[in-house]
Backbone as JSON Lines, residues from 0, in Angstrom:
{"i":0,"aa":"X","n":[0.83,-1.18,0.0],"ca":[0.0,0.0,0.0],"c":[0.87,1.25,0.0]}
{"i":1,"aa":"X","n":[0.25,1.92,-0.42],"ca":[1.51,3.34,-1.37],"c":[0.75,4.27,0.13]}
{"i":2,"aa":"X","n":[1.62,5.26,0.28],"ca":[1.45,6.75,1.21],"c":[0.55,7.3,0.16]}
{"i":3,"aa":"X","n":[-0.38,8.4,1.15],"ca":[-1.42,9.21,0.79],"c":[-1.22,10.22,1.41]}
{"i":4,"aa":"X","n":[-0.98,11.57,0.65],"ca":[-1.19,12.97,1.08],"c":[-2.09,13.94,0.39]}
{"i":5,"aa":"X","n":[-2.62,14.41,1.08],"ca":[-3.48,15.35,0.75],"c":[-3.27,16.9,0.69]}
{"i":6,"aa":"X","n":[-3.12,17.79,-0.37],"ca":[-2.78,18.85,-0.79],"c":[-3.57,19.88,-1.03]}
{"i":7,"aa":"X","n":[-3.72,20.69,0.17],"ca":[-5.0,21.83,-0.61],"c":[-3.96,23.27,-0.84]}
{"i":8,"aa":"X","n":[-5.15,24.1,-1.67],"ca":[-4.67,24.95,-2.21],"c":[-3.37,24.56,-3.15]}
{"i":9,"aa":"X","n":[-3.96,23.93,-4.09],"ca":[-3.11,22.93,-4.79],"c":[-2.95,23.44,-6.53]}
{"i":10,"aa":"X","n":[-3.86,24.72,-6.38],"ca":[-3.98,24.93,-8.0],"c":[-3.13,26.85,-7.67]}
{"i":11,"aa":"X","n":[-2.33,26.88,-6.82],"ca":[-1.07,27.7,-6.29],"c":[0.05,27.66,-6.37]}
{"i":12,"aa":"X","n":[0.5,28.84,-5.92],"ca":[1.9,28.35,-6.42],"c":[2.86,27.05,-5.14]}
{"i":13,"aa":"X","n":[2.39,27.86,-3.9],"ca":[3.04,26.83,-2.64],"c":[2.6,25.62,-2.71]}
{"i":14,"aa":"X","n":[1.04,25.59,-3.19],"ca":[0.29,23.98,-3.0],"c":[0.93,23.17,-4.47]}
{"i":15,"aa":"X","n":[1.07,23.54,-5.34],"ca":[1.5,23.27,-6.47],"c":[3.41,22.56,-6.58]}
{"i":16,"aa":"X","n":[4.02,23.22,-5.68],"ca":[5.2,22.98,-5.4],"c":[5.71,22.14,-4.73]}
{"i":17,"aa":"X","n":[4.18,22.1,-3.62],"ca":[4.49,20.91,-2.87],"c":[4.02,19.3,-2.93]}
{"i":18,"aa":"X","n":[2.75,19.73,-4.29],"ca":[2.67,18.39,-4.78],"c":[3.8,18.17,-6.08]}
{"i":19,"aa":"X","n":[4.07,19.0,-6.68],"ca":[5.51,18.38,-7.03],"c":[6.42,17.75,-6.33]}
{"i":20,"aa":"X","n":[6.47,18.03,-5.22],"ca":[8.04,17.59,-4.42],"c":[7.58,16.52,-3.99]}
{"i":21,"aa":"X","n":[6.42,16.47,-3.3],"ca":[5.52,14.8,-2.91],"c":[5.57,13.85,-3.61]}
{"i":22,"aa":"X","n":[5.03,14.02,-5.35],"ca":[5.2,13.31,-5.93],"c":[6.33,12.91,-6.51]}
{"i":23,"aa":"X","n":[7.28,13.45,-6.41],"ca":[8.58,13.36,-7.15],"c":[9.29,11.97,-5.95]}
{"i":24,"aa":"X","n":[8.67,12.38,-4.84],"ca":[9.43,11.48,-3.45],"c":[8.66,10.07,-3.51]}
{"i":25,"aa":"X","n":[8.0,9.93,-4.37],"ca":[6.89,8.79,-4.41],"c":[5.77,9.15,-3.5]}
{"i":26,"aa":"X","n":[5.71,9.76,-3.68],"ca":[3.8,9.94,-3.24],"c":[2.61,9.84,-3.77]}
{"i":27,"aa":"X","n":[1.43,9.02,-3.38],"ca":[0.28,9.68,-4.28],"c":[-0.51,11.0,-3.65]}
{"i":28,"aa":"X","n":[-1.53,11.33,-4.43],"ca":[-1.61,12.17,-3.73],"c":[-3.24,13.21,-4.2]}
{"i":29,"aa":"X","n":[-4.24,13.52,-3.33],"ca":[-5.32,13.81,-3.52],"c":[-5.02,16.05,-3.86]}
{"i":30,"aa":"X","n":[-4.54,16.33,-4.91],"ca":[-4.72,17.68,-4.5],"c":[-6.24,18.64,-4.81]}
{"i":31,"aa":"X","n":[-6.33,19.51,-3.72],"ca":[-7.64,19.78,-3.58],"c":[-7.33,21.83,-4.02]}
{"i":32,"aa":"X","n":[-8.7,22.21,-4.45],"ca":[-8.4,23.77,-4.6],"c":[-9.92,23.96,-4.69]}
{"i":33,"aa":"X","n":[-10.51,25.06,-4.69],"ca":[-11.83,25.41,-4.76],"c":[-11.72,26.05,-6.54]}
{"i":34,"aa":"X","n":[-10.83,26.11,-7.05],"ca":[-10.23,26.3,-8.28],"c":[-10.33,24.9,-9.35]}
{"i":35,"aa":"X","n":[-10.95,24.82,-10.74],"ca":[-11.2,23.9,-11.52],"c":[-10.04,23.61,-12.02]}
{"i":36,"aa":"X","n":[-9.19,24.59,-11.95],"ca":[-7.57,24.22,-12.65],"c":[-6.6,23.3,-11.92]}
{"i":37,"aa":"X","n":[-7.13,23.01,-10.51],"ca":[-6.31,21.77,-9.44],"c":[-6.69,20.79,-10.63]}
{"i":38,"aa":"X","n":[-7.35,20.28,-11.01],"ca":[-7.63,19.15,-11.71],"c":[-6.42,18.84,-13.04]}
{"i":39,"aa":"X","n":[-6.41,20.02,-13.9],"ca":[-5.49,20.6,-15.14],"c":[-4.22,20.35,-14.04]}
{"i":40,"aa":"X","n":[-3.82,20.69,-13.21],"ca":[-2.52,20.65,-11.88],"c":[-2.18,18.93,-11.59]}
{"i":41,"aa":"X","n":[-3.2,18.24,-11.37],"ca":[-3.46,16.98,-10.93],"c":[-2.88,16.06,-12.36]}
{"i":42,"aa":"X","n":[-3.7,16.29,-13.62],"ca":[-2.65,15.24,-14.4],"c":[-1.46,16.01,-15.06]}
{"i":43,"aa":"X","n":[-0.93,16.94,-15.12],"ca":[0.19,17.82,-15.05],"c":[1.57,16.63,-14.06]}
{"i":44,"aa":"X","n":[1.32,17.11,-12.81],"ca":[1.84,15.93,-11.84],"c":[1.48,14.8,-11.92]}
{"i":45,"aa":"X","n":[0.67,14.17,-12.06],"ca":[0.83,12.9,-12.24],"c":[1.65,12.36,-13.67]}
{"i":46,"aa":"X","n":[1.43,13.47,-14.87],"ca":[2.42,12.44,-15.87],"c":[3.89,12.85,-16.01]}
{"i":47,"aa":"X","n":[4.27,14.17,-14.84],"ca":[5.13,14.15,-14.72],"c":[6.3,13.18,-13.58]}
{"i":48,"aa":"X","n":[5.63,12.86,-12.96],"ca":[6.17,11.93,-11.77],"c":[5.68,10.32,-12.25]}
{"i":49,"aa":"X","n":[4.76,9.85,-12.9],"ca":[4.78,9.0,-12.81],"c":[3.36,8.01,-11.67]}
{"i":50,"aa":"X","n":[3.13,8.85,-10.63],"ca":[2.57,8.68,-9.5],"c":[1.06,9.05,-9.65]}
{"i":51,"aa":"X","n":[0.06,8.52,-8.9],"ca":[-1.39,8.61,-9.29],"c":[-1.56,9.57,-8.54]}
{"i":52,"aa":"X","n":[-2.25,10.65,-8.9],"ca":[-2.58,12.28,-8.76],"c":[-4.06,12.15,-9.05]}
{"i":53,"aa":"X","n":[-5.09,13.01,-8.21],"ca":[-6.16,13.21,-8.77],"c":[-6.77,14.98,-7.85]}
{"i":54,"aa":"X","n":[-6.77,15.54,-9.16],"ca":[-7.42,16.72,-8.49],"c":[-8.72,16.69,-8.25]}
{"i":55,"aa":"X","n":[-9.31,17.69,-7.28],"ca":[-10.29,17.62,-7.05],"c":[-10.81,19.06,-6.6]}
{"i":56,"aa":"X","n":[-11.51,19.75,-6.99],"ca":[-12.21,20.87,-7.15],"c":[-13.3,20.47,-5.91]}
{"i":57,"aa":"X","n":[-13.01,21.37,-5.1],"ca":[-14.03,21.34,-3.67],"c":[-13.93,22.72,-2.92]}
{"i":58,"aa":"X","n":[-15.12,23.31,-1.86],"ca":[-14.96,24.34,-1.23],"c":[-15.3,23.4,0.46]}
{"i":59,"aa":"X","n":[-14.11,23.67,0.64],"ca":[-12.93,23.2,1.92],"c":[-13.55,23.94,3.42]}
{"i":60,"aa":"X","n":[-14.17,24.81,2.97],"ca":[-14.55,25.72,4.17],"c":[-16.15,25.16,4.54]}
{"i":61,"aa":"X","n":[-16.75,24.44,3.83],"ca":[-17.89,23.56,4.43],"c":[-17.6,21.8,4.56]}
{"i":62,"aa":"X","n":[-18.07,21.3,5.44],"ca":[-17.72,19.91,5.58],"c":[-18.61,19.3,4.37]}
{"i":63,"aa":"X","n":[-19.35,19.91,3.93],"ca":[-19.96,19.05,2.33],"c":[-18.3,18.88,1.19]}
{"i":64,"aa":"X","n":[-17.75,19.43,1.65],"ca":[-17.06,19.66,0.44],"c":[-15.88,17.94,0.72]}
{"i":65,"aa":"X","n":[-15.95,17.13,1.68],"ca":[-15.19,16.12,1.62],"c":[-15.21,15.06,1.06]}
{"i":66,"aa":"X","n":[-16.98,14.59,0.73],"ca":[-16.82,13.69,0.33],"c":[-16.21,13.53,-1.3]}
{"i":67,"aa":"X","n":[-16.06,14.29,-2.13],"ca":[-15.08,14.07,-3.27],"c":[-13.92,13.75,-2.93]}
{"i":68,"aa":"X","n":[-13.33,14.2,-2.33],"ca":[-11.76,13.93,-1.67],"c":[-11.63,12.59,-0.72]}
{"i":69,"aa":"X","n":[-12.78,12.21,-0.12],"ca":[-12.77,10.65,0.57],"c":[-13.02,9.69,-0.81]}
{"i":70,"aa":"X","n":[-13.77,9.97,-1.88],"ca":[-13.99,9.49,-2.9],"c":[-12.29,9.37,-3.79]}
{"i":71,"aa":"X","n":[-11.45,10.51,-3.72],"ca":[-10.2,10.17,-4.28],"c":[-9.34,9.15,-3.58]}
{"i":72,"aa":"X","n":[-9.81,9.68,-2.47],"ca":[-8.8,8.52,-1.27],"c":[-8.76,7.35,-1.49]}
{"i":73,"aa":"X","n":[-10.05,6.7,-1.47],"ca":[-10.32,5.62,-1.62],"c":[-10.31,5.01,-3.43]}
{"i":74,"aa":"X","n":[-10.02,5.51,-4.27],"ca":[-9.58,5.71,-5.91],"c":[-8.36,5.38,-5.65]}
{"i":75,"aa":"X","n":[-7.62,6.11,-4.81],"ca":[-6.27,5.86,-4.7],"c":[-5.43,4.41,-3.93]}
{"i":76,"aa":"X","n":[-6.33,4.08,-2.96],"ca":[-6.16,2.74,-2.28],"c":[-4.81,2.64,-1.39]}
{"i":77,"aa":"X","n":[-4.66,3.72,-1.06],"ca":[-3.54,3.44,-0.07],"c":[-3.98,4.22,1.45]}
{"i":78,"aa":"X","n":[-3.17,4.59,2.24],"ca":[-2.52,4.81,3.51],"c":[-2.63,6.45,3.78]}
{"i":79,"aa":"X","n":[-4.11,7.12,4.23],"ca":[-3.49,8.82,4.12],"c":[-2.4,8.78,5.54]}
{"i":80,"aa":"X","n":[-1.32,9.39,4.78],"ca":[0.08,9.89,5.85],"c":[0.35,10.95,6.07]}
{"i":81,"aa":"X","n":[-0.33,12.1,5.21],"ca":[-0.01,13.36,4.9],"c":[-1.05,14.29,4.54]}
{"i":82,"aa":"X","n":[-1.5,15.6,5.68],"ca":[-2.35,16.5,5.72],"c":[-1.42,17.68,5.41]}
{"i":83,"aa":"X","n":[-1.35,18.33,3.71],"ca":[-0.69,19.67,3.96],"c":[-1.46,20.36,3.45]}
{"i":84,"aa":"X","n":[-1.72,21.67,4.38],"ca":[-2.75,22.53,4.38],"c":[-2.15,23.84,3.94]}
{"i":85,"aa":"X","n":[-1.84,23.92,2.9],"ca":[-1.16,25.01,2.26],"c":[-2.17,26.2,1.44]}
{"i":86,"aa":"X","n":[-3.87,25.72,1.68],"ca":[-4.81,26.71,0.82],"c":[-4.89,28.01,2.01]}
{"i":87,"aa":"X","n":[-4.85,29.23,1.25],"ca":[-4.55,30.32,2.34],"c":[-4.82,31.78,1.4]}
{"i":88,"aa":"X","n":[-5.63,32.99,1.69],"ca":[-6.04,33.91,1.55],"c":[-5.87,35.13,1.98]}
{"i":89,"aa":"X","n":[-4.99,35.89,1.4],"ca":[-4.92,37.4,1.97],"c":[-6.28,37.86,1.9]}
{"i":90,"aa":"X","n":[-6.28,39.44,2.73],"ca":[-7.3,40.11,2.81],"c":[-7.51,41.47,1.88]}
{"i":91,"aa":"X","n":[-8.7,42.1,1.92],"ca":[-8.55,43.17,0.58],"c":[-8.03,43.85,2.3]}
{"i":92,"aa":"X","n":[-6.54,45.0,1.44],"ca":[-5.86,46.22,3.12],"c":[-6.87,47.45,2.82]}
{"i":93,"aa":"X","n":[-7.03,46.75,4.61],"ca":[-7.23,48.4,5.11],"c":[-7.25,48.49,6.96]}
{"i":94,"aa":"X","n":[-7.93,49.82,7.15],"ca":[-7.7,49.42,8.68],"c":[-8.74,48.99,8.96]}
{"i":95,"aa":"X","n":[-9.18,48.53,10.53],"ca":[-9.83,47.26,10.64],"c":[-11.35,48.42,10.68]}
{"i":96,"aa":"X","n":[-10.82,49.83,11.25],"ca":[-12.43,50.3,11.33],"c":[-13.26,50.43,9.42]}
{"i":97,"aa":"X","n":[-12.57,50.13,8.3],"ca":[-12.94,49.83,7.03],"c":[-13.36,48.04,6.74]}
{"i":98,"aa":"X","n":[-12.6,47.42,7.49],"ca":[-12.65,46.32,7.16],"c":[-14.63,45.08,7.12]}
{"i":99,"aa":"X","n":[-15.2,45.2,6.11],"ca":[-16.13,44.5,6.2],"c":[-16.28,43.02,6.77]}
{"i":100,"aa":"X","n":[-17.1,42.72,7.42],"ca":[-17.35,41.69,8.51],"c":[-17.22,40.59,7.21]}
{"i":101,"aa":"X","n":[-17.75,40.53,5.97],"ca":[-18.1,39.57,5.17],"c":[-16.24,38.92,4.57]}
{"i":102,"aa":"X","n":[-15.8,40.6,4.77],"ca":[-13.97,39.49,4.16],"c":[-13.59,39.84,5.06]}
{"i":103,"aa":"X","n":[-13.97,39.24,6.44],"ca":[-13.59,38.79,7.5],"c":[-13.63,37.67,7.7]}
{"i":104,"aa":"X","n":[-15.23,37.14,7.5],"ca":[-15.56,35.93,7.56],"c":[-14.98,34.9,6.23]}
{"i":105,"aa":"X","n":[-14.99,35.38,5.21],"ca":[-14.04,34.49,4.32],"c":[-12.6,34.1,4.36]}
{"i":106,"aa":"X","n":[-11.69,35.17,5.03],"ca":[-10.53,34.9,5.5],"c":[-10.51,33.98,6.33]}
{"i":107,"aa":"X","n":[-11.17,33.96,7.69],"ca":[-10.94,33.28,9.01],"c":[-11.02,31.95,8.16]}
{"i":108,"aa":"X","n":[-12.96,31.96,7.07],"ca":[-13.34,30.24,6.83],"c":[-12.29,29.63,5.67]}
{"i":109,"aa":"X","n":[-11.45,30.22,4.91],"ca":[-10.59,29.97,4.19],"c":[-9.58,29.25,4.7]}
{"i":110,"aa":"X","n":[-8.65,30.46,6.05],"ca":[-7.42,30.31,6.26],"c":[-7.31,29.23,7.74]}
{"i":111,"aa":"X","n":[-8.33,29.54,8.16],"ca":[-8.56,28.4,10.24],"c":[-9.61,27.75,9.59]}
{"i":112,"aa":"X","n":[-11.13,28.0,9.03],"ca":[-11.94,26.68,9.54],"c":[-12.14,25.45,8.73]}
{"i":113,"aa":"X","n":[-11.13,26.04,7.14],"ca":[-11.11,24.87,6.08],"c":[-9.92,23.83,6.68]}
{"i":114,"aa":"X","n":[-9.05,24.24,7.61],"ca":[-7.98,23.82,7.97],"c":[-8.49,22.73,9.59]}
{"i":115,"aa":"X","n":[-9.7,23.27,10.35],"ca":[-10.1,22.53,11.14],"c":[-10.81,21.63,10.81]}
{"i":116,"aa":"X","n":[-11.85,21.92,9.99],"ca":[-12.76,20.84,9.77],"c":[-11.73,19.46,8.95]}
{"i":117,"aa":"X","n":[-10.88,19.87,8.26],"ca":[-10.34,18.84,7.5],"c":[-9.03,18.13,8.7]}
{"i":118,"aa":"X","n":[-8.49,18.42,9.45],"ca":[-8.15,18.48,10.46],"c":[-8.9,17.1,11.07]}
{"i":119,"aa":"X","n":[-9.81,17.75,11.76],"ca":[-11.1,17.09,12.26],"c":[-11.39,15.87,11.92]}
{"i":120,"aa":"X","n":[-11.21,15.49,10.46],"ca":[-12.11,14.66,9.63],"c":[-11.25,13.92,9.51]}
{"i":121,"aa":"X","n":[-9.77,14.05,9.18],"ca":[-8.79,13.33,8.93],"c":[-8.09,12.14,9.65]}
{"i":122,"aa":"X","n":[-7.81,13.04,10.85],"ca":[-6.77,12.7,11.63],"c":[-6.97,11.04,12.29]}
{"i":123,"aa":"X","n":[-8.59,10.89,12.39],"ca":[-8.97,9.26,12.6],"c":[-7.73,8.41,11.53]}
{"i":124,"aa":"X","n":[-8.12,8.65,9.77],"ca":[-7.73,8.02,8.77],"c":[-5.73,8.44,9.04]}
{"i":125,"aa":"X","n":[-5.35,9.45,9.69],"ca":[-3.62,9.09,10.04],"c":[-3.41,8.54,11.11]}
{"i":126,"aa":"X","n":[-4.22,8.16,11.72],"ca":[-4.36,7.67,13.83],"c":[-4.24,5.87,12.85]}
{"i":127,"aa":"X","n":[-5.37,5.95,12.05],"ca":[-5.75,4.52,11.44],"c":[-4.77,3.8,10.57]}
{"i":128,"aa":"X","n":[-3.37,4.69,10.07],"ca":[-2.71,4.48,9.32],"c":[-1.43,4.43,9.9]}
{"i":129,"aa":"X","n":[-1.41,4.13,11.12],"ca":[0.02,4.31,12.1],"c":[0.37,5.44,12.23]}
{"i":130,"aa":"X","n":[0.18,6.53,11.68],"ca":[0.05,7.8,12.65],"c":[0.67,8.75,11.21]}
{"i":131,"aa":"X","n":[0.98,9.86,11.18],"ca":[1.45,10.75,9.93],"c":[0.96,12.36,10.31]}
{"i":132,"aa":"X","n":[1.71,13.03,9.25],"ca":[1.67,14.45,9.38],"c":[1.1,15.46,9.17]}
{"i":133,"aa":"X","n":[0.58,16.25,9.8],"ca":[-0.2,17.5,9.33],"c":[0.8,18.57,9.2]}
{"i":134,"aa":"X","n":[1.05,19.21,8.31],"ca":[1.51,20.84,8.09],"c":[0.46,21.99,7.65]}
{"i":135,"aa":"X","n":[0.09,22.9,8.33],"ca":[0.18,24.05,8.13],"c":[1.33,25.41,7.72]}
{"i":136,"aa":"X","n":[0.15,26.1,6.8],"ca":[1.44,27.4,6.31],"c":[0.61,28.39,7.5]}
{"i":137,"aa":"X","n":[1.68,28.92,8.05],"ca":[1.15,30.38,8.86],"c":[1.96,31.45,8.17]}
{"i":138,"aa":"X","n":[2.46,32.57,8.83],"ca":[3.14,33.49,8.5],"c":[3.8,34.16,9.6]}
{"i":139,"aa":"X","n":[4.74,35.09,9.38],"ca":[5.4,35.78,10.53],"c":[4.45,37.07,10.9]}
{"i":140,"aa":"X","n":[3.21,37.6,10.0],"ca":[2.34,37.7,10.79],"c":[1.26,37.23,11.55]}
{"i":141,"aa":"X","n":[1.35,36.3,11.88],"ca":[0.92,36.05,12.46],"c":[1.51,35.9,13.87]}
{"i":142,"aa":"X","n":[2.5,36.5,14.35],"ca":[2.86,36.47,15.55],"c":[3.66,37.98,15.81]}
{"i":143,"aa":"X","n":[3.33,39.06,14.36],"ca":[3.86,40.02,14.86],"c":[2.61,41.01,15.18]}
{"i":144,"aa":"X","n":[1.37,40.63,14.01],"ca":[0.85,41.26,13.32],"c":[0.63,42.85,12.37]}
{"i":145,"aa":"X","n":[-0.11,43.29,12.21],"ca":[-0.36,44.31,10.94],"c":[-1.54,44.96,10.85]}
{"i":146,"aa":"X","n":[-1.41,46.7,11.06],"ca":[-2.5,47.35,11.54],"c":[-3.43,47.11,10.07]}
{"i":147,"aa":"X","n":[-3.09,46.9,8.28],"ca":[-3.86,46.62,7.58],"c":[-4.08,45.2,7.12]}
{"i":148,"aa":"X","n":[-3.74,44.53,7.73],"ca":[-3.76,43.02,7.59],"c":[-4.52,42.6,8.9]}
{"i":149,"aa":"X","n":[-6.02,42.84,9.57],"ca":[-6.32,42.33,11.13],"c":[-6.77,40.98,10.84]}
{"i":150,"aa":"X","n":[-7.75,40.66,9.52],"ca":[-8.12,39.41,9.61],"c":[-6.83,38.27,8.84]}
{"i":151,"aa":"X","n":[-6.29,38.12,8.16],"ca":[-5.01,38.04,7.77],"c":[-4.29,37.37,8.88]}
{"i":152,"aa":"X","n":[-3.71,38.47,9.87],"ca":[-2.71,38.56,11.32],"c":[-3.81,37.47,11.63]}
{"i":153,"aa":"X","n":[-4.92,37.53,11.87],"ca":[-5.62,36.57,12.91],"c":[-5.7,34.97,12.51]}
{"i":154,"aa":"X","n":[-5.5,34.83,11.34],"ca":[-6.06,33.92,10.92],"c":[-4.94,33.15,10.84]}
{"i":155,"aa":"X","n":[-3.79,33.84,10.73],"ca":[-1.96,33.28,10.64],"c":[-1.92,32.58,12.55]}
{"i":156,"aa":"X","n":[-2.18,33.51,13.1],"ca":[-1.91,33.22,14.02],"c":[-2.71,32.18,15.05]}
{"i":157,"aa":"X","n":[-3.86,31.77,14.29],"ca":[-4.78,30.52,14.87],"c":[-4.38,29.14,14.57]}
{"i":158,"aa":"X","n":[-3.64,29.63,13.43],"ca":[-2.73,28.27,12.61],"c":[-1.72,27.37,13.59]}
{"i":159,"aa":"X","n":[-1.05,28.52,14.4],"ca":[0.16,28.05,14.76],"c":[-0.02,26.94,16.47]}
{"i":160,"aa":"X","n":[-1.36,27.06,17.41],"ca":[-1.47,26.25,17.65],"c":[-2.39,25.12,17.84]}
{"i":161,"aa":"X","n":[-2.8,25.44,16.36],"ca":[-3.96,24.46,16.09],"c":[-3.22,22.94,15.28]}
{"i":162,"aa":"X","n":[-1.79,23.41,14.69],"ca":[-0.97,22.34,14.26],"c":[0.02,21.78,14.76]}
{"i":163,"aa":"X","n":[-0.49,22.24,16.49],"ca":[0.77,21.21,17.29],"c":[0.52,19.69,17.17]}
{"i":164,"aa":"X","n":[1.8,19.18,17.64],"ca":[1.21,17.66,17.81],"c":[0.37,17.08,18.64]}
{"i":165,"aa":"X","n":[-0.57,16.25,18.19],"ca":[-1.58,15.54,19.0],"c":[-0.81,14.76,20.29]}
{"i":166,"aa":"X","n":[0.17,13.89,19.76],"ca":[1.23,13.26,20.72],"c":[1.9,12.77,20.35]}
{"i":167,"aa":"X","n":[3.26,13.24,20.76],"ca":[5.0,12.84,20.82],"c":[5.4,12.08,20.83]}
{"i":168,"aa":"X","n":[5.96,11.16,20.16],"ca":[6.56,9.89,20.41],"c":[8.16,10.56,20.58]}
{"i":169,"aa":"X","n":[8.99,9.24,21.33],"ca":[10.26,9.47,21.58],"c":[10.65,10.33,20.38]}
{"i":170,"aa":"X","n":[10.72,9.94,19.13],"ca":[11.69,10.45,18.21],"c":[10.88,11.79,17.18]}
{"i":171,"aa":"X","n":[10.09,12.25,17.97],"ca":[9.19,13.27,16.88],"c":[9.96,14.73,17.88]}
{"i":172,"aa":"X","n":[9.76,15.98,16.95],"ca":[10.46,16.98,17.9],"c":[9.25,18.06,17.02]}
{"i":173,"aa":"X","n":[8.83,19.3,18.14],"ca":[7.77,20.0,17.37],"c":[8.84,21.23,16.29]}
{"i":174,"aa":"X","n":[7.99,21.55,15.44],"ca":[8.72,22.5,14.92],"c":[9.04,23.21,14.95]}
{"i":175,"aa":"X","n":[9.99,24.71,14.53],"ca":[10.7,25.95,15.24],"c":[9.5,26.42,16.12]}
{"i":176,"aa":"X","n":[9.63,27.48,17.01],"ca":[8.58,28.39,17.34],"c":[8.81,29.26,16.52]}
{"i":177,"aa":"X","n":[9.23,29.92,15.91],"ca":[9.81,30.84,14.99],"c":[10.29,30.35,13.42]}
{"i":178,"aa":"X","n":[9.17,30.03,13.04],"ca":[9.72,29.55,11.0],"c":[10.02,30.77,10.55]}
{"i":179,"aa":"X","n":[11.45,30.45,9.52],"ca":[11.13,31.48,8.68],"c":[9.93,32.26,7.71]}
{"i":180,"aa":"X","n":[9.88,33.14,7.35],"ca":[9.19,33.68,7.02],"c":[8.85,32.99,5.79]}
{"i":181,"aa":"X","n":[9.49,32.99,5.06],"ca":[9.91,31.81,3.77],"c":[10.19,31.3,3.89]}
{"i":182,"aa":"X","n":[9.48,30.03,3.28],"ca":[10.22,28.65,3.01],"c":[9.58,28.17,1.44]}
{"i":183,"aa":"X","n":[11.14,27.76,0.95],"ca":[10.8,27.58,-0.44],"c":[9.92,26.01,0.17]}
{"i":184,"aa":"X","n":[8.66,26.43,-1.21],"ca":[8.09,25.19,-1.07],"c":[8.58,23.52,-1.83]}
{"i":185,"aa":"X","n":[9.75,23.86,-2.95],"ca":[10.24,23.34,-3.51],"c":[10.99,22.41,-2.66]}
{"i":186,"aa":"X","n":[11.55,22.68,-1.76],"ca":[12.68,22.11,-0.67],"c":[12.22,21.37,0.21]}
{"i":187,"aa":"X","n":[10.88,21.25,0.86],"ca":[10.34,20.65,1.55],"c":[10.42,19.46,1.28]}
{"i":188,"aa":"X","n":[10.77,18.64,2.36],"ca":[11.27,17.22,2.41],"c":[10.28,16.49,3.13]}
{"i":189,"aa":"X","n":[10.18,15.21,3.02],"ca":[9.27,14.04,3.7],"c":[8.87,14.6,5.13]}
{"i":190,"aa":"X","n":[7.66,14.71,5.52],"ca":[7.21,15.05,6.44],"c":[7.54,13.53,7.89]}
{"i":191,"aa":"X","n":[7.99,13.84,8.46],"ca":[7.85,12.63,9.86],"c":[6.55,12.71,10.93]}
{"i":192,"aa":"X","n":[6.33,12.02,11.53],"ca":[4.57,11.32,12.1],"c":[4.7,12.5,13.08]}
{"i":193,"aa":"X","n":[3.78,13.11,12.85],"ca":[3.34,13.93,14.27],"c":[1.78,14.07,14.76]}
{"i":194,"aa":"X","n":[1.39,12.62,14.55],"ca":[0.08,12.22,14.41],"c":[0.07,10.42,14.61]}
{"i":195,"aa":"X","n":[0.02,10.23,15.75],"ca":[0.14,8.98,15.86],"c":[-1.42,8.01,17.1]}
């Protein structure tokens, strides 16, 4: 049975980079985008790697939106090992007394609650699979924040400990408190179990 990771915000440039590098490492791999072009992304990577890819066009921020993606999972027939949650949304700038409640609420359900619910839903199927990794992207605002960035800053910063580890085994270590600001997504290497 082959590893399974799951890739949102996949029809991007970070989500896009990182199902390249997945698949290039032998991965299969479900990438997801609320975008019809993840799909055009999906056999792109797959006939470039070799590896079974299937995009899937879903909106991530309601729990209706999973069963296509449990439908790839199971297409795919292996082991999910890998939650990377790389789909993520700036805000239109301004200051917060301009800022409308409505791209407020699309930021937060974009950037925290597409990331919980799938979270949520998952983590049984990496518990069930001997255990595997979730990554989140945050930002360095999110821990400095930004008088025109409030929903943005907030939404970075809900990330960071909503993707601690569930529980530690001897050889797992959590990640910086402090990531760089950048990280090429290209470089990213095999994720280790922080989900067991």
């Amino acid at each position: 049975m082959t590893d399974i990771g799951i890739i949102t915000g996949a029809a991007g440039g970070i989500g896009r980079a990182t199902a390249e590098r997945f698949a290039r490492d032998g991965w299969d791999l479900v990438l997801v985008d609320v975008a019809d072009s993840v799909k055009q992304v999906g056999a792109e990577v797959r006939k470039k790697s070799g590896r079974k890819v299937i995009g899937v066009s879903s909106d991530i921020t309601r729990e209706l939106g999973l069963p296509p993606i449990d439908t790839a999972i199971m297409e795919l027939g292996g082991k999910l090992k890998f939650l990377g949650l790389t789909a993520g949304v700036l805000q239109k700038v301004g200051p917060i007394e301009h800022l409308d409640l409505h791209e407020w609420d699309r930021v937060l359900d974009i950037n925290v609650r597409a990331n919980l619910i799938l979270m949520k839903h998952y983590i049984p199927a990496l518990r069930a699979a001997g255990g595997g990794s979730i990554v989140t992207v945050s930002s360095w605002y999110g821990r400095s924040g930004h008088g025109l960035f409030s929903a943005y800053c907030a939404s970075k910063a809900a990330l960071i400990p909503s993707s601690s580890p569930q529980r530690r085994g001897a050889n797992e270590r959590p990640w910086p408190a402090s990531p760089p600001e950048s990280v090429r997504a290209a470089e990213i290497a095999s994720p280790r179990a922080l989900v067991s």
